[in-house]
N, CA and C atoms as a LAMMPS dump frame, in Angstrom:
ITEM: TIMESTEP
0
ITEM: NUMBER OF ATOMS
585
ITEM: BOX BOUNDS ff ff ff
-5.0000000000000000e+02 5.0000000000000000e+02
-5.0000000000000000e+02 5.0000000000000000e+02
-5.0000000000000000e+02 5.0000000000000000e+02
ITEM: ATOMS id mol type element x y z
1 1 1 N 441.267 -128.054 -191.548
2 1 2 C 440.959 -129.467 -191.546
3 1 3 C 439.699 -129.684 -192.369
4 2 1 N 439.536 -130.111 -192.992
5 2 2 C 438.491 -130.875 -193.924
6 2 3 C 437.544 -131.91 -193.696
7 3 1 N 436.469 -132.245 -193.914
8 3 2 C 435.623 -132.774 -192.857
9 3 3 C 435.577 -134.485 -193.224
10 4 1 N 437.04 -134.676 -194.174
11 4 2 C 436.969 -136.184 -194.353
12 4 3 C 438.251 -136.31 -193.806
13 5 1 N 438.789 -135.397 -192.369
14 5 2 C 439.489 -136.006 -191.74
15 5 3 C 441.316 -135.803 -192.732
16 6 1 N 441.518 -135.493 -193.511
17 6 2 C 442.924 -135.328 -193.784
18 6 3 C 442.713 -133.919 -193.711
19 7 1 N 444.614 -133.646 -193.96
20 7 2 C 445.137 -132.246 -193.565
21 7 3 C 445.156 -131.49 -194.584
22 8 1 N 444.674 -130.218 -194.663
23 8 2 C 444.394 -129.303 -195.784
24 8 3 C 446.047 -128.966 -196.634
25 9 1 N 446.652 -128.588 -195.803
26 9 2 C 448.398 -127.502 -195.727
27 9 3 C 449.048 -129.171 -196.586
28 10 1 N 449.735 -128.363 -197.197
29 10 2 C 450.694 -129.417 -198.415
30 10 3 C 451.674 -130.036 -197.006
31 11 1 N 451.833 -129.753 -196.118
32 11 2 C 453.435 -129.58 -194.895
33 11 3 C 452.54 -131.096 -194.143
34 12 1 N 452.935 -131.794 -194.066
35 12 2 C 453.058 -133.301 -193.455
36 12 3 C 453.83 -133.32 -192.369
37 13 1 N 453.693 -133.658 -191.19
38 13 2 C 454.61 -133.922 -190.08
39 13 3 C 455.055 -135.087 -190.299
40 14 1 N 456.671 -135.216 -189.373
41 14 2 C 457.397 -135.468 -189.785
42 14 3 C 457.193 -136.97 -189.472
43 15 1 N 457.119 -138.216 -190.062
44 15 2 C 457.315 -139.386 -189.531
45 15 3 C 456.017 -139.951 -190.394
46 16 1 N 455.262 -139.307 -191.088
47 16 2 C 453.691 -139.851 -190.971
48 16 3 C 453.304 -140.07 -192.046
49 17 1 N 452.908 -141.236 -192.314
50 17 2 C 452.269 -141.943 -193.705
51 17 3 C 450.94 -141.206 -194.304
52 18 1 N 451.096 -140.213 -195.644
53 18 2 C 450.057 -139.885 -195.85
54 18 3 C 448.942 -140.612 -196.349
55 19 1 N 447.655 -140.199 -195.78
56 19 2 C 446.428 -140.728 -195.578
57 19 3 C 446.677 -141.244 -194.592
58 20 1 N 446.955 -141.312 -193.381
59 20 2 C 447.194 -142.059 -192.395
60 20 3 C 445.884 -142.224 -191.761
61 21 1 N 444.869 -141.82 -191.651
62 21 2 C 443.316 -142.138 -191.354
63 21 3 C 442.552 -142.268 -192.625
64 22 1 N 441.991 -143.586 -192.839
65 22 2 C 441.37 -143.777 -193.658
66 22 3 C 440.085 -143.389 -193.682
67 23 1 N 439.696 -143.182 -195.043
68 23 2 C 438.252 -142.748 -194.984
69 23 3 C 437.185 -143.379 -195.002
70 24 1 N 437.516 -144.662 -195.1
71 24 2 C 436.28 -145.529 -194.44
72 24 3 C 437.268 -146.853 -193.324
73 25 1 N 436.045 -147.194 -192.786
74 25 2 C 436.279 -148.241 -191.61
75 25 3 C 435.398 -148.605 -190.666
76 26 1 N 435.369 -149.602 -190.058
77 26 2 C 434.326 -149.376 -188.709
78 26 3 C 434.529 -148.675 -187.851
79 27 1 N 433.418 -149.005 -187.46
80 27 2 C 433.07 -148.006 -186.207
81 27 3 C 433.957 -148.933 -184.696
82 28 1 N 433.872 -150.08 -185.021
83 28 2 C 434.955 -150.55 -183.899
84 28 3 C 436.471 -150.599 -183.928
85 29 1 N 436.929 -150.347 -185.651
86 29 2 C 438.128 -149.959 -185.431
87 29 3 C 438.856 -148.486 -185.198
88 30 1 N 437.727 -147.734 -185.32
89 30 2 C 437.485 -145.948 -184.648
90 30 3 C 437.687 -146.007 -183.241
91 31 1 N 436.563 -147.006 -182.537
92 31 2 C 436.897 -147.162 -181.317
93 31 3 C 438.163 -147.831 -180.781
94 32 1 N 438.729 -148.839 -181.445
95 32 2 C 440.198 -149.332 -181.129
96 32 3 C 441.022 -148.093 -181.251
97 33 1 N 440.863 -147.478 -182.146
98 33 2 C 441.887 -146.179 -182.443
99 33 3 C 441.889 -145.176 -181.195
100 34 1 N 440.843 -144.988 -180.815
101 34 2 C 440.098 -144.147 -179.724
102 34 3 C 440.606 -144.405 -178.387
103 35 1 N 440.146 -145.602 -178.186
104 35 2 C 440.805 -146.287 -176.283
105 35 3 C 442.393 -146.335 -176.684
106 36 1 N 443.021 -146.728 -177.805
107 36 2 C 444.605 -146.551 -177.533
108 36 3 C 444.896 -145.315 -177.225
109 37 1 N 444.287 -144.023 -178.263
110 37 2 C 444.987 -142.969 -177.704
111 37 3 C 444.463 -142.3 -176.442
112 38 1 N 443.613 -142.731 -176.061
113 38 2 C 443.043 -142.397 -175.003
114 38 3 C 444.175 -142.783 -173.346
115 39 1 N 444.283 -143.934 -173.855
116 39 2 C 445.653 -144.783 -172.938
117 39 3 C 447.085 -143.738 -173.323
118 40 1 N 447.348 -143.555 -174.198
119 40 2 C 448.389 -143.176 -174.439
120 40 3 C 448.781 -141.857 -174.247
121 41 1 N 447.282 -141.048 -174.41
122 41 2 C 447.515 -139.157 -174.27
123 41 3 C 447.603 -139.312 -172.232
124 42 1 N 446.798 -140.334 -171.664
125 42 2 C 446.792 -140.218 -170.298
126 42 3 C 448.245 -140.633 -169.238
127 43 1 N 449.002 -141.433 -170.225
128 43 2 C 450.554 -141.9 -170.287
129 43 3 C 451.492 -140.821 -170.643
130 44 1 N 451.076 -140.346 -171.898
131 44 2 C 452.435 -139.534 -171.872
132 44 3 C 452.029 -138.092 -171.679
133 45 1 N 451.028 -137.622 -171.559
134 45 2 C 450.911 -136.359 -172.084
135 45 3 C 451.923 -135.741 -169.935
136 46 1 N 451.515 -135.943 -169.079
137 46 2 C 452.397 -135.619 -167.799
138 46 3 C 454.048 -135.078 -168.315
139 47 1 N 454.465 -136.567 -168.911
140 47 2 C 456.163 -137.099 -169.2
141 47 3 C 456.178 -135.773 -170.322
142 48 1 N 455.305 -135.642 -171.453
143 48 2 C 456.029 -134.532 -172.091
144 48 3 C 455.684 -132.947 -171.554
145 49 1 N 455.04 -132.647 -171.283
146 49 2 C 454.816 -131.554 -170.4
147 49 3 C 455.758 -130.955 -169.275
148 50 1 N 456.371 -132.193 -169.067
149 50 2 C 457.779 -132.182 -167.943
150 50 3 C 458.746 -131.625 -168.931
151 51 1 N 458.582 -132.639 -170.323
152 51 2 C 459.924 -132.346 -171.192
153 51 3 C 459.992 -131.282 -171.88
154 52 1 N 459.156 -130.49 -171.937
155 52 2 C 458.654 -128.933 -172.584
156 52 3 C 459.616 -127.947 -171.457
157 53 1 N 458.947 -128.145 -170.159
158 53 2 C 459.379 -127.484 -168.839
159 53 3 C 461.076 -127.371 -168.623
160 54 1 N 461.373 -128.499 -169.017
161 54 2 C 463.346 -128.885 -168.678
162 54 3 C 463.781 -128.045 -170.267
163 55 1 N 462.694 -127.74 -170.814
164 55 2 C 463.723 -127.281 -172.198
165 55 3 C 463.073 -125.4 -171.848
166 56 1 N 462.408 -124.938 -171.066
167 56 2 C 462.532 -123.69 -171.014
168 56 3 C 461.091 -123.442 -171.26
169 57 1 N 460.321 -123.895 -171.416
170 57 2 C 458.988 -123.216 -171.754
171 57 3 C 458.452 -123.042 -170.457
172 58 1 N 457.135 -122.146 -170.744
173 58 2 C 456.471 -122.237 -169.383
174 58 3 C 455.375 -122.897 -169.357
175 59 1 N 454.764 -122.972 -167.895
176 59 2 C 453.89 -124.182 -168.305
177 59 3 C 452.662 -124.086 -169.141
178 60 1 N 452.258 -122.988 -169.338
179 60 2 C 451.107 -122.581 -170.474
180 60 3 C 451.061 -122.937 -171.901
181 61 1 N 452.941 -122.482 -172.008
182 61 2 C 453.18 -122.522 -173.637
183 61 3 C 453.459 -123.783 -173.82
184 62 1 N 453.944 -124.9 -172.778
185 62 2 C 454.179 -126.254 -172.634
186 62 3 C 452.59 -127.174 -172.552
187 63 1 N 451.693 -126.831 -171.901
188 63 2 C 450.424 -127.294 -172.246
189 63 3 C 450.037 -127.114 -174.111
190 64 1 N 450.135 -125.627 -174.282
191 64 2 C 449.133 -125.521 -175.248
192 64 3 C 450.155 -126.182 -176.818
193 65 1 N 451.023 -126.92 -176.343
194 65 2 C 452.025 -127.415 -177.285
195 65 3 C 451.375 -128.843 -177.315
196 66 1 N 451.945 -129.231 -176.184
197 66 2 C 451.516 -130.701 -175.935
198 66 3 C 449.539 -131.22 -176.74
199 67 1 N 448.67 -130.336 -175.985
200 67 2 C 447.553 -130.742 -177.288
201 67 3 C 447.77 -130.027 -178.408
202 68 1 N 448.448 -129.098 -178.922
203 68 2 C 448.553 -129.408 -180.368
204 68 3 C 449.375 -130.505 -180.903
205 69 1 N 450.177 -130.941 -180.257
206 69 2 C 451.045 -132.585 -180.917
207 69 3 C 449.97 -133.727 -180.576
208 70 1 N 448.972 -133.864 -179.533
209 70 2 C 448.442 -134.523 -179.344
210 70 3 C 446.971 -134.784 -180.359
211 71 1 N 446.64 -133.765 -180.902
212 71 2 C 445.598 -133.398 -181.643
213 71 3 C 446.158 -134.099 -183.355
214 72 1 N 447.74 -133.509 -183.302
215 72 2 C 447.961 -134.3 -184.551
216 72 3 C 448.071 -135.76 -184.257
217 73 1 N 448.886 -136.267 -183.548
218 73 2 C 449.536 -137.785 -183.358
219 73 3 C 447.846 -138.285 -183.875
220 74 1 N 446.79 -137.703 -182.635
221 74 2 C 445.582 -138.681 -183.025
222 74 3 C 444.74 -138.547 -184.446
223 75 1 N 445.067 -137.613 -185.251
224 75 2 C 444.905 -137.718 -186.828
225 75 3 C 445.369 -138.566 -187.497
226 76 1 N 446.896 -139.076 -187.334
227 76 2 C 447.709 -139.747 -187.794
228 76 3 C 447.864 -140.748 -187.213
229 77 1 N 447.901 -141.374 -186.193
230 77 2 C 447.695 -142.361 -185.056
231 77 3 C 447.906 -143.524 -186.127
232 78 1 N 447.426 -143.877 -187.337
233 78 2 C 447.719 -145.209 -187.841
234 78 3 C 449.129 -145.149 -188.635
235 79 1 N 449.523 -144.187 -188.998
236 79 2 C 450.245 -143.847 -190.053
237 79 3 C 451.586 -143.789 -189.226
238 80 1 N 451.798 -143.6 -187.89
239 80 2 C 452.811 -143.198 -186.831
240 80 3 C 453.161 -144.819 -186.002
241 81 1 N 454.424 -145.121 -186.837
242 81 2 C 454.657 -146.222 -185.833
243 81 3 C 455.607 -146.214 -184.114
244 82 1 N 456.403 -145.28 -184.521
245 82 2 C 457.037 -144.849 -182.834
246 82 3 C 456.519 -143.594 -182.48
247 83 1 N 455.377 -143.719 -181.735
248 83 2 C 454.65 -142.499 -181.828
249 83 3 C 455.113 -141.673 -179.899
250 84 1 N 455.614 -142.27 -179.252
251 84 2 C 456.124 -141.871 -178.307
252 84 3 C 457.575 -140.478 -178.668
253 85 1 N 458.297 -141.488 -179.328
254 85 2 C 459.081 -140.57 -180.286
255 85 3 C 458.728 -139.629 -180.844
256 86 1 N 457.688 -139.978 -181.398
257 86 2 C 457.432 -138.864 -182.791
258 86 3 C 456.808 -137.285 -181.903
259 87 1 N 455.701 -137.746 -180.89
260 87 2 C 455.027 -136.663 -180.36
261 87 3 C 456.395 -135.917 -179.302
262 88 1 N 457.039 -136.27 -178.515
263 88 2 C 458.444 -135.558 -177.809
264 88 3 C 459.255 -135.067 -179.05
265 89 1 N 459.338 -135.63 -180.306
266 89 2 C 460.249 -134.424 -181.329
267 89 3 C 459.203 -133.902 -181.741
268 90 1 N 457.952 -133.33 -181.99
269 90 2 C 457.216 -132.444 -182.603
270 90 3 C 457.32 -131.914 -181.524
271 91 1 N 456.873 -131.935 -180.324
272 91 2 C 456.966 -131.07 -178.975
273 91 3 C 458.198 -130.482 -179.131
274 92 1 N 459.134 -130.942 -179.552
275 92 2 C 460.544 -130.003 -179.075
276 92 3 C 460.749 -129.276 -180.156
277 93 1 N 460.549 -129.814 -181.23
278 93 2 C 460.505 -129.01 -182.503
279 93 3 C 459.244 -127.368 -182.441
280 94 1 N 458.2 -127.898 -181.886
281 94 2 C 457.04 -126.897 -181.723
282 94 3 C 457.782 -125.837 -180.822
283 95 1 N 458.574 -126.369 -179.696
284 95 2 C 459.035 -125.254 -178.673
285 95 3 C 460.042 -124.786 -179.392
286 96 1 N 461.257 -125.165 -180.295
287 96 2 C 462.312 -124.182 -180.915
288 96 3 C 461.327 -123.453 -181.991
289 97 1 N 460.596 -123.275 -182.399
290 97 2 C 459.92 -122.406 -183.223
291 97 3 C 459.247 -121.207 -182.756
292 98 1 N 458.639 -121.348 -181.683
293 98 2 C 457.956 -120.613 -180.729
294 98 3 C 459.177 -120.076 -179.763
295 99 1 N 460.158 -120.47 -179.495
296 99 2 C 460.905 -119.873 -179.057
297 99 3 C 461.641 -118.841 -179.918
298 100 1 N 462.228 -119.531 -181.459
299 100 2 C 462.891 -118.168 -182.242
300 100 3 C 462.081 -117.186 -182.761
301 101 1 N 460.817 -117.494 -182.735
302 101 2 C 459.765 -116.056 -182.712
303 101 3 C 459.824 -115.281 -181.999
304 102 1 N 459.906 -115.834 -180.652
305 102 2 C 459.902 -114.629 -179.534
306 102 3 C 460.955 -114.391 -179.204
307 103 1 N 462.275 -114.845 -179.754
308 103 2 C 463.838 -114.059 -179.663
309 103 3 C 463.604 -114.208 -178.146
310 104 1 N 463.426 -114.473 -176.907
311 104 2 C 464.101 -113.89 -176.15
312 104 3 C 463.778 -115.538 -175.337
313 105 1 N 464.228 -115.844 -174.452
314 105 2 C 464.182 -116.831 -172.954
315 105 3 C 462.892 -116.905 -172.561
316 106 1 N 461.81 -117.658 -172.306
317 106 2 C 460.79 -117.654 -171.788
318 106 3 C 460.95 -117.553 -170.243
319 107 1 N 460.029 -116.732 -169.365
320 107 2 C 460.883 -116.392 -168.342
321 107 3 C 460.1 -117.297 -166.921
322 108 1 N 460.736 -117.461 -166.056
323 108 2 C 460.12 -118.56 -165.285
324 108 3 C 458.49 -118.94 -164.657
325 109 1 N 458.349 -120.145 -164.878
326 109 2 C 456.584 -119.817 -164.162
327 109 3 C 457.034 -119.134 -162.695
328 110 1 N 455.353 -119.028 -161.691
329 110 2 C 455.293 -119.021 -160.569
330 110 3 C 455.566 -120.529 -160.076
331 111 1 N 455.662 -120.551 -158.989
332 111 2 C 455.537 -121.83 -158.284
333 111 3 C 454.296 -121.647 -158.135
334 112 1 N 453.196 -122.613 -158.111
335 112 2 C 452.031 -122.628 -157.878
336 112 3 C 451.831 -123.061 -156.134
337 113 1 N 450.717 -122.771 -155.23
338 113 2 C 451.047 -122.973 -154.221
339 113 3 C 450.441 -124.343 -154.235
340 114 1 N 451.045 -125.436 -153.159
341 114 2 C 450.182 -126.592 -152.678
342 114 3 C 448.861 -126.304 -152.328
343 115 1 N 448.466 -127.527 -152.314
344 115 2 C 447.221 -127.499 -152.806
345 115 3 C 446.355 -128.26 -150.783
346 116 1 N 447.447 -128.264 -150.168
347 116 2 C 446.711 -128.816 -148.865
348 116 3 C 447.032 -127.896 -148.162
349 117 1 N 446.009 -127.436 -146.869
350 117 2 C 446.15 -126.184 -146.067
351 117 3 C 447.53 -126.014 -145.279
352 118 1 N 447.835 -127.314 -144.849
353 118 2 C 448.923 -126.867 -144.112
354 118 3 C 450.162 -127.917 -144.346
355 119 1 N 450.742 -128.045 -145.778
356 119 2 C 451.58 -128.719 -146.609
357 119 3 C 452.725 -129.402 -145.435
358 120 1 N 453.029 -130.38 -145.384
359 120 2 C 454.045 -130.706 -144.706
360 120 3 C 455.666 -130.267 -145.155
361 121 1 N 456.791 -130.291 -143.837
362 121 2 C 457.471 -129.321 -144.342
363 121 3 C 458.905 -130.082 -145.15
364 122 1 N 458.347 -131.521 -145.535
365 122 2 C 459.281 -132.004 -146.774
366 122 3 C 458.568 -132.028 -147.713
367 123 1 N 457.498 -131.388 -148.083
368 123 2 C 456.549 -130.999 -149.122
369 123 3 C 457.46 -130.392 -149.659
370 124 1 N 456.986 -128.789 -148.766
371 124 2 C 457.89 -127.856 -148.913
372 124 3 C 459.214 -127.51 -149.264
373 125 1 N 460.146 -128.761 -148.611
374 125 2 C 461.394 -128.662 -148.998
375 125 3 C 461.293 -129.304 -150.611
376 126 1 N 460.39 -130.355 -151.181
377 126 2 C 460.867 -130.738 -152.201
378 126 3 C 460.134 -130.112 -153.267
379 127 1 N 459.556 -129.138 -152.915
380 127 2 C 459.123 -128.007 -154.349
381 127 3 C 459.797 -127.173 -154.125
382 128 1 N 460.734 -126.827 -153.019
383 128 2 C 462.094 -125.771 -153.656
384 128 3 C 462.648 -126.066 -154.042
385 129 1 N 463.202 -127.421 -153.685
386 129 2 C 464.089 -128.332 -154.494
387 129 3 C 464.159 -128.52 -155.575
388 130 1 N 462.536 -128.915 -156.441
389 130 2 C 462.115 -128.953 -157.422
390 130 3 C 462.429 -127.573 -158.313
391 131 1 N 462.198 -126.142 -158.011
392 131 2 C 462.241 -125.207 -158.151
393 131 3 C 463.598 -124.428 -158.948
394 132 1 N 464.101 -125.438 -157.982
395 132 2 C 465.684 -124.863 -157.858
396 132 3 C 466.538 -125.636 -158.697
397 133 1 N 466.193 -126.972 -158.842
398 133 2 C 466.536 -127.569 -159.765
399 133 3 C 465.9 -127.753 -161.819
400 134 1 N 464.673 -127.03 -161.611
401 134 2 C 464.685 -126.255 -163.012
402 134 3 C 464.816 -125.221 -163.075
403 135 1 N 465.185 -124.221 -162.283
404 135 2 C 466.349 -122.833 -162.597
405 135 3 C 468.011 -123.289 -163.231
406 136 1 N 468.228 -124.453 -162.571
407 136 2 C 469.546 -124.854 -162.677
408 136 3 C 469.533 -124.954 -163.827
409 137 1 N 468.871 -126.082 -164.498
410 137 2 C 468.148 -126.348 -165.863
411 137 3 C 468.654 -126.055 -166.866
412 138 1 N 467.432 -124.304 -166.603
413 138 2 C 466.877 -123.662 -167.671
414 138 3 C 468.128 -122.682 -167.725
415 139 1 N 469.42 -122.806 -167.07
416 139 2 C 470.338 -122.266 -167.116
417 139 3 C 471.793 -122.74 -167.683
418 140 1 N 471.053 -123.715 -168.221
419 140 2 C 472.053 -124.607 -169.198
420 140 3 C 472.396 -123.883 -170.406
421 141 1 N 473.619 -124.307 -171.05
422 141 2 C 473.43 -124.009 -172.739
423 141 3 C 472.129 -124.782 -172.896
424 142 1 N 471.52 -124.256 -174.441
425 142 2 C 470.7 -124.643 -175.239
426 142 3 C 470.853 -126.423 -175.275
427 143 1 N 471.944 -126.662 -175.934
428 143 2 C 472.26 -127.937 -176.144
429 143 3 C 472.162 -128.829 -174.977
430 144 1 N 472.575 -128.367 -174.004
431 144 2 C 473.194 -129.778 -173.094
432 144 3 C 471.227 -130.052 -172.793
433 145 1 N 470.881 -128.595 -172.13
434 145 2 C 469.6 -128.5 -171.901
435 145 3 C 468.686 -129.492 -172.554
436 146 1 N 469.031 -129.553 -173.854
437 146 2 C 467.676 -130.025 -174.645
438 146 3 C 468.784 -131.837 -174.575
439 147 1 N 469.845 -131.886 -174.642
440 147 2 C 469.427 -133.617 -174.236
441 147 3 C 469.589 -133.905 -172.782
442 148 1 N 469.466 -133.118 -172.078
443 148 2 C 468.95 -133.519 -170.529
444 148 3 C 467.875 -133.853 -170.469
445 149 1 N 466.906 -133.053 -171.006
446 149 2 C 465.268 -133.088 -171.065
447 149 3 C 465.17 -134.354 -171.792
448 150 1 N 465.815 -134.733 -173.132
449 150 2 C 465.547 -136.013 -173.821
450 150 3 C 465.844 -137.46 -172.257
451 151 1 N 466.819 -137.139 -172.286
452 151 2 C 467.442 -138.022 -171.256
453 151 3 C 466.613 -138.567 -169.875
454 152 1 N 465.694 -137.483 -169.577
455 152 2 C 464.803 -136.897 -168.07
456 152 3 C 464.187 -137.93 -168.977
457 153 1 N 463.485 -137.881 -170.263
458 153 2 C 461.875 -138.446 -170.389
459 153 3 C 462.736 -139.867 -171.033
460 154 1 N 463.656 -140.767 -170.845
461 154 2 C 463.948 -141.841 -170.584
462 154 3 C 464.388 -142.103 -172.031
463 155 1 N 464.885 -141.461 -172.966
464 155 2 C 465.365 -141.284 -174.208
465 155 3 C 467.077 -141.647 -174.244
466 156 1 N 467.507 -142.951 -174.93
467 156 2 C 468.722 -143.137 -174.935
468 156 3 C 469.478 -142.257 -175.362
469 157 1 N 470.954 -142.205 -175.802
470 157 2 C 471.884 -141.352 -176.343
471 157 3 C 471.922 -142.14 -177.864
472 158 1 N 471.793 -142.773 -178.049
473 158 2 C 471.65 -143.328 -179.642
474 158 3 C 469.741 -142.615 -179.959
475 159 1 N 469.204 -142.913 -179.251
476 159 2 C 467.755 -142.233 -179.73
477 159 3 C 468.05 -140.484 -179.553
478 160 1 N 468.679 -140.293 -178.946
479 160 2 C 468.305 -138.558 -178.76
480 160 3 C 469.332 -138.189 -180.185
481 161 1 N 470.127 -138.767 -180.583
482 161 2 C 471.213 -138.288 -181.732
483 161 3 C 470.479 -138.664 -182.804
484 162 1 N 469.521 -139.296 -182.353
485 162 2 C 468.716 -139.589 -183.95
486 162 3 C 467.521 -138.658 -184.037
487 163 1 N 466.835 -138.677 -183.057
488 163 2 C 465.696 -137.446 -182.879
489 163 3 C 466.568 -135.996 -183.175
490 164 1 N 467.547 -135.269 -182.451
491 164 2 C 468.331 -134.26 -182.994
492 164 3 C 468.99 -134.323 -184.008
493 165 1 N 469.54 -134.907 -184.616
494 165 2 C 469.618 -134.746 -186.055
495 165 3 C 471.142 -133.768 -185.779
496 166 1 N 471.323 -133.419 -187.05
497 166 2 C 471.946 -132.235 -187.086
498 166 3 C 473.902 -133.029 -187.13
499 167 1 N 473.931 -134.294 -187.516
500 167 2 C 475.216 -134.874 -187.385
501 167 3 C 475.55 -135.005 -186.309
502 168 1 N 474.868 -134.908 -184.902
503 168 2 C 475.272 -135.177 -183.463
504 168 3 C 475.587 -136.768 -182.951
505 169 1 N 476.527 -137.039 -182.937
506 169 2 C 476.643 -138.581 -182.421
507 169 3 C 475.883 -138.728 -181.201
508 170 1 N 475.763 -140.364 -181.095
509 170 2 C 475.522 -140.991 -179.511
510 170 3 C 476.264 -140.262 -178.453
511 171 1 N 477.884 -140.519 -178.988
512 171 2 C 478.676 -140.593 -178.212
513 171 3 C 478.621 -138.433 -177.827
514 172 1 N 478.276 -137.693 -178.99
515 172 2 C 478.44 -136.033 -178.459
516 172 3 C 477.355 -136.072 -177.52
517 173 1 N 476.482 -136.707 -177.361
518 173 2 C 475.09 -136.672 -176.472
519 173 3 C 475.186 -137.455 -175.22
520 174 1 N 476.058 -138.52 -175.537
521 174 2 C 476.79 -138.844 -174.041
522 174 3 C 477.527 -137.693 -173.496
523 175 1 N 478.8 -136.96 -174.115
524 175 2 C 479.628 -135.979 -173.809
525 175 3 C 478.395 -134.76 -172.973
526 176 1 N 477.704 -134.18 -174.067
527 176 2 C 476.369 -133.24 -173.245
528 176 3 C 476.11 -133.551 -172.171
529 177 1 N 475.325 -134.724 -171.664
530 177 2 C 474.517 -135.036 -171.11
531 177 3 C 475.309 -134.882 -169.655
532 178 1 N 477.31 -135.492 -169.555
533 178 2 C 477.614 -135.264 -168.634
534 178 3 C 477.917 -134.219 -168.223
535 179 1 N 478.701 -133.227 -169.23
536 179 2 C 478.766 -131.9 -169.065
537 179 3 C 477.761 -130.982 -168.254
538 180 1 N 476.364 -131.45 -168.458
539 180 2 C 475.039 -130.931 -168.115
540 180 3 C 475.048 -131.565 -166.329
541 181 1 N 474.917 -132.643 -166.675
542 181 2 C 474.975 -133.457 -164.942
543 181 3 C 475.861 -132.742 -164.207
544 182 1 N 477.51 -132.319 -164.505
545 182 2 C 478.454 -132.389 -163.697
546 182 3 C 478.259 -130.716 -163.38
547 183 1 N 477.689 -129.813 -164.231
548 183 2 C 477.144 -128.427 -164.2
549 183 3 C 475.847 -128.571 -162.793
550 184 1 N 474.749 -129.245 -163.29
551 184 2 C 473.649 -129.15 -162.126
552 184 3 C 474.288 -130.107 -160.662
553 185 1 N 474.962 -130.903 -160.761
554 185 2 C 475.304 -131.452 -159.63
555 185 3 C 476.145 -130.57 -158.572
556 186 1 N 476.963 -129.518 -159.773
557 186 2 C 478.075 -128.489 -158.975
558 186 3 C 476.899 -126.943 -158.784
559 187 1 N 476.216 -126.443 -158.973
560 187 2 C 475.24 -125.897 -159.201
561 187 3 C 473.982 -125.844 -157.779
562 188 1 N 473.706 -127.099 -157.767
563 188 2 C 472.829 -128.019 -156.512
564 188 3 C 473.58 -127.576 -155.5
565 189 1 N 474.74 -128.334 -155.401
566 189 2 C 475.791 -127.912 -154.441
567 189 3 C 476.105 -126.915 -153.723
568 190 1 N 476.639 -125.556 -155.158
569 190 2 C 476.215 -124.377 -154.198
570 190 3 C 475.364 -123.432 -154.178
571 191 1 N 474.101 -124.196 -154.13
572 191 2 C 472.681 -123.715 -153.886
573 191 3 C 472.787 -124.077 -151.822
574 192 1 N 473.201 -125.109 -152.003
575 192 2 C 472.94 -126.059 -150.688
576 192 3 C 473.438 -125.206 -149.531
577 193 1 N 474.88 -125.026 -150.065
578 193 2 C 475.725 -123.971 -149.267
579 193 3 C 475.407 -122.58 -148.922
580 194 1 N 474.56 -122.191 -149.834
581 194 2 C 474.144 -120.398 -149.57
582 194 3 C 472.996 -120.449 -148.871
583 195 1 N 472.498 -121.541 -148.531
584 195 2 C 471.31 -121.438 -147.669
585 195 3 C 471.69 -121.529 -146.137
């Protein structure tokens, strides 16, 4: 990075008007720039961190993703007009890269324990629940997986076929999405039963 604020590397992310931070301006439209993303990293950064998690990462490699998309969006922040969009496909894009490096499945977090001494016991039931329902998940094909996760963070089937790319219709991302549901719903099921 260069200390007038643009990006050194010829490679532009994807969506973003170059020069997208200008090199001069006020100091109150720095600060307008500032309190939006400030609002906005405290809004979404939870929702994509979830959406990292439903696509297989763990939560480390899903943090240290999320501020690197967050670190760019706010470089570019003027230049980025659907920037909700834009930071969930660099996030998912960041995790298939980091994933075909390491060739293999990222393998499940711990459950972390609650955080009150003596957790109540529908606490309890709903972080196995929770648990059990991103094993189900992360046990998807690739595909259905990754537009479930679009779907989880409130992403239509006309928006997720446009964020994936790749000639995928609305309508194949409708087809996924139920395929995926009617898998974790039968899945849930006989989880329920073996207990």
């Amino acid at each position: 990075m260069s200390d007038h604020g643009q990006a050194e590397s010829s490679e532009q992310p994807a969506g973003v008007v170059p020069a997208a931070r200008p090199l001069s301006g006020t100091i109150n439209d720095q600060m307008e720039v500032d309190i939006a993303f400030a609002d906005f990293y405290r809004s979404t950064t939870p929702q994509l961190v979830g959406f990292l998690l439903n696509q297989g990462a763990d939560r480390t490699g899903a943090e240290d993703i999320v501020q690197d998309v967050m670190g760019d969006i706010h470089r570019h922040w003027r230049g980025v007009t659907h920037r909700r969009a834009w930071v969930f496909r660099a996030a998912s894009n960041s995790l298939l890269r980091r994933s075909k490096k390491a060739s293999r499945e990222e393998s499940l977090d711990e459950l972390s324990e609650p955080s009150a001494m003596f957790p109540q016991p529908d606490a309890i039931r709903e972080l196995e629940t929770r648990h059990i329902m991103l094993q189900i998940v992360r046990a998807l094909p690739v595909r259905q997986r990754q537009v479930l996760s679009w779907a989880i963070a409130e992403f239509t089937p006309a928006e997720i076929a446009e964020v994936i790319g790749g000639g995928m219709s609305s309508s194949a991302v409708r087809s996924s999405l139920k395929k995926a549901r009617a898998t974790v719903r039968q899945r849930m099921v006989e989880q329920g039963e073996g207990q």
